[in-house]
C-alpha positions, 0 to 999 in steps of 0.5 A: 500500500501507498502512503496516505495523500497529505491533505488526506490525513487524520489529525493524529491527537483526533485519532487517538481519541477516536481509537480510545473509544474502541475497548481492548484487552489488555495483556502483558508480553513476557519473555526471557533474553539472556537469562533476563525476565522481560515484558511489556503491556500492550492492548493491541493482541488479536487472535491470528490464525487457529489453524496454525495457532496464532496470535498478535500484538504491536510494539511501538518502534521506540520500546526499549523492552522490544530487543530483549523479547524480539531475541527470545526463542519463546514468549508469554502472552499472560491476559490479565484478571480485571484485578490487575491494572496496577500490573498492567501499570506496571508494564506500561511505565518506563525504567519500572524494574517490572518483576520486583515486587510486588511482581507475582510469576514464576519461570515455565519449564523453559524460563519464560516468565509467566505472571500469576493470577491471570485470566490465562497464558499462552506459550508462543515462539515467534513466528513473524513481524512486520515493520508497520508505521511507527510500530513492529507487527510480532507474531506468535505461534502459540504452542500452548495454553493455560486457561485459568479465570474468565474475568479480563481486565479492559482498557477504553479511554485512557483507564483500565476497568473490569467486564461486566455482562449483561445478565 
């Protein structure tokens, strides 16, 4: 695809606020480089592909967590409880020492950290990214799930909130 004519495009603050109306799941991507427990939040994960299993989520360009999970061989995808938004705060800040305490997780059989206390994880290998804007497409192949709560924890506009259905 071609870039957007100028006159064309959106104002990039009346994009975000537009997008802030779109409720997301919130996530935090765990991995394992060198040893060193890494991760992030992101609210941009979507299911892929179920046959092979795959999963998604966008990484700004300028992250500094993204080199260490881009070189593990595996990562986590730990959906969040709707009692986690201060782990999902946690995640999201810069120079947070992220798996300090008050942090909860252990390492799976292959180091990856998952947290405790969530919705669920899924054991992915990375399968494939993409350089799309300001942001890098990664990929998962998930190779394995742990389901464990149905109560997800939710972003829309600018603050985390918790589901509730309609009965």
């Amino acid at each position: 695809m071609t870039e957007t004519a100028p006159d064309l495009a959106l104002d990039p603050a009346r994009f975000r606020r537009a997008l802030a109306l779109h409720a997301a799941g919130v996530v935090v991507v765990t991995a394992a480089a060198g040893g060193e427990p890494a991760g992030l939040t992101a609210t941009s994960f979507s299911s892929v592909s179920l046959d092979p299993p795959l999963v998604s989520f966008y990484v700004d360009r300028s992250s500094t967590t993204w080199p260490a999970l881009r070189e593990a061989g595996r990562f986590a995808v730990n959906i969040l409880a709707g009692d986690q938004s201060a782990l999902a705060a946690r995640f999201a800040r810069r120079g947070a020492d992220r798996f300090a305490p008050p942090t909860r997780w252990y390492p799976d059989d292959h180091g990856t950290p998952l947290l405790d206390g969530v919705c669920a994880h899924l054991l992915c290998v990375p399968y494939d990214t993409i350089a799309i804007g300001d942001h890098i497409l990664a990929v998962g192949r998930v190779t394995g799930a742990d389901v464990r709560d149905d109560r997800p924890l939710l972003y829309h506009r600018g603050r985390f909130g918790r589901f509730h259905p309609e009965r």
